[in-house]
C-alpha positions as CSV (number, residue, x, y, z in Angstrom):
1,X,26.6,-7.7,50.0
2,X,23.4,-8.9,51.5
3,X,23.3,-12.4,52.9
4,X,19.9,-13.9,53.9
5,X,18.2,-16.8,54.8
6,X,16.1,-18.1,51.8
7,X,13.6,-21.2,51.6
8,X,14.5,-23.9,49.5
9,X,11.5,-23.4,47.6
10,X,12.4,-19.4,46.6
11,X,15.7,-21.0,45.4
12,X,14.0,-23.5,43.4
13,X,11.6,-21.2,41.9
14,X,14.3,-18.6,41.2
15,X,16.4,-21.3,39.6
16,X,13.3,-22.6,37.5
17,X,13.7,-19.5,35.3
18,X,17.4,-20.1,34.4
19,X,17.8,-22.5,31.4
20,X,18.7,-25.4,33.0
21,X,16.9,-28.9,34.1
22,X,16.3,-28.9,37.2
23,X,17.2,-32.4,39.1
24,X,13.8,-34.6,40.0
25,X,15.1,-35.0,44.0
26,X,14.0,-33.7,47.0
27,X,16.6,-33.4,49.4
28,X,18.5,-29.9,50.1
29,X,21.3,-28.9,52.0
30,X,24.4,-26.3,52.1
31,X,27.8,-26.0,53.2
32,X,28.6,-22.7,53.9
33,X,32.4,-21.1,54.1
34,X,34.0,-18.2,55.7
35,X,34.6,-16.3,52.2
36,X,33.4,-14.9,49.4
37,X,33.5,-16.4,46.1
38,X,34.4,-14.6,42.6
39,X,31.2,-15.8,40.8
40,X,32.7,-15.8,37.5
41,X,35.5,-18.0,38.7
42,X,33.4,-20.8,39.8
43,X,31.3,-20.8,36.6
44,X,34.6,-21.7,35.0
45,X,35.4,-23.8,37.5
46,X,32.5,-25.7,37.1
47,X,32.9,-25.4,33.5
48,X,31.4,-22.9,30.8
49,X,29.3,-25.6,29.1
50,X,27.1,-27.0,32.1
51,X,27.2,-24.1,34.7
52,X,24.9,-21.0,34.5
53,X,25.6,-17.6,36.1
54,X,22.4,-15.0,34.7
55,X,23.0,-12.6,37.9
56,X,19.8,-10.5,36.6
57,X,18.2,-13.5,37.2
58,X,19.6,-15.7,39.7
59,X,22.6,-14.1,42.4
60,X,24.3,-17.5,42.2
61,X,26.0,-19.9,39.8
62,X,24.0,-23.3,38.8
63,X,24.8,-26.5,37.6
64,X,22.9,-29.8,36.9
65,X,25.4,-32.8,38.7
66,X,25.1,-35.6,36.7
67,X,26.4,-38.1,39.6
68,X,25.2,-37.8,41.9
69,X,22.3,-36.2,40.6
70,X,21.6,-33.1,42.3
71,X,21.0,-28.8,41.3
72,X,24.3,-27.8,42.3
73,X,24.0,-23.9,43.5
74,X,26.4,-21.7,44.9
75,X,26.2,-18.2,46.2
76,X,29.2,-15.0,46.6
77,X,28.9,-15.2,50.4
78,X,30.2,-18.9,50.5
79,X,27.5,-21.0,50.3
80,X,27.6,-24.3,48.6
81,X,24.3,-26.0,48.4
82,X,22.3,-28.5,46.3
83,X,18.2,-29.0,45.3
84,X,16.7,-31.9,44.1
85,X,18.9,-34.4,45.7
86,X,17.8,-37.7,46.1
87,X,19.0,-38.5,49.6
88,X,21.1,-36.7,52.2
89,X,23.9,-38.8,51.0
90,X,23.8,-37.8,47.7
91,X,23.5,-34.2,48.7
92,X,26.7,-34.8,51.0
93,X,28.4,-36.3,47.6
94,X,27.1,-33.4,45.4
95,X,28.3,-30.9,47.9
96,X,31.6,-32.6,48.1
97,X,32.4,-32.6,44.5
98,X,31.8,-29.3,44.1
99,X,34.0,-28.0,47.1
100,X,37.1,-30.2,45.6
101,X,36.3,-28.7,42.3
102,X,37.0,-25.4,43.8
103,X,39.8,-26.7,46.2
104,X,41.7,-28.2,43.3
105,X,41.7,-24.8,41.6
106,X,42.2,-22.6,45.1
107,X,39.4,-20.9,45.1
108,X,38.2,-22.2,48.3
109,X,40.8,-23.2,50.9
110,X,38.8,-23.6,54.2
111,X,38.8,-26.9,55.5
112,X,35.6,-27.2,57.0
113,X,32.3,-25.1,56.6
114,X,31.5,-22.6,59.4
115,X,27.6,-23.7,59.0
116,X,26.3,-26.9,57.4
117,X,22.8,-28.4,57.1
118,X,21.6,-31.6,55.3
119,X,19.0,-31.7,54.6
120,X,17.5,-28.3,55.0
121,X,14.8,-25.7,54.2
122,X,16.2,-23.0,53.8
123,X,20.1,-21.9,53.2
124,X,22.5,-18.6,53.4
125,X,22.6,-17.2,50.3
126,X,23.9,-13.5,49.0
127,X,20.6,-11.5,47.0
128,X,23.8,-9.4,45.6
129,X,26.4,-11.1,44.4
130,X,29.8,-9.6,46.2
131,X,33.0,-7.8,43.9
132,X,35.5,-10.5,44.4
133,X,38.4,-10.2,42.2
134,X,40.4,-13.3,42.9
135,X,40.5,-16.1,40.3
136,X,42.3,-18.8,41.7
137,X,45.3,-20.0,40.8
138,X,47.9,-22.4,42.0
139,X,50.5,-22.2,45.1
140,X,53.5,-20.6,44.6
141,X,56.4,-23.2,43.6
142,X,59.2,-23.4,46.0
């Protein structure tokens, strides 16, 4: 897998071609976790009807939050990160939601990022998504 820095403005122009409205922010920022992420997972996660994952066109699942509004994106090398926010606090929120999304459905169980920046210009993010086979799930009962 190939992590790299990119500019919030590649990201917003890569995510301009998926078929989804983009959010009319312009704060960015990223949280970004020690572990890869099954992309398919965390479209369903996210839910099928308002997340996109197109990876011959964008390495990364993307959703439009509704509240707060913000371009939800998140990449295979553990990067959660937002465009079009309209504050750092609403970034913060957007990022937020997302991560308990995924907590609630153990798909990310770090505590705390290993890198965050809010708000930012560029962000780490995977230009191949990685072969993670893990789905999630729920702890076993004792």
């Amino acid at each position: 897998m190939s992590t790299e820095r990119v500019s919030v403005e590649e990201l917003r122009s890569r995510v301009e071609q998926l078929d989804i409205d983009l959010q009319e922010g312009t704060t960015a920022g990223y949280h970004h976790y020690q572990t890869d992420f099954a992309l398919g997972s965390i479209e369903i996660a996210y839910g099928e009807d308002r997340a996109v994952y197109d990876e011959s066109t964008f390495p990364g699942v993307v959703y439009a939050s509704s509240d707060p509004e913000a371009t939800v994106l998140t990449s295979g090398n553990g990067t959660i990160g937002v465009l079009d926010a309209e504050d750092e606090d609403a970034a913060t929120a957007a990022i937020e939601d997302a991560v308990e999304t995924l907590k609630e459905l153990y798909l990310l169980d770090e505590e705390q990022p290993i890198e965050l920046e809010i708000p930012a210009t560029e962000m780490p993010f995977a230009s191949d998504p990685p072969e993670v086979k893990t789905l999630g799930g729920a702890p076993d009962e004792q």
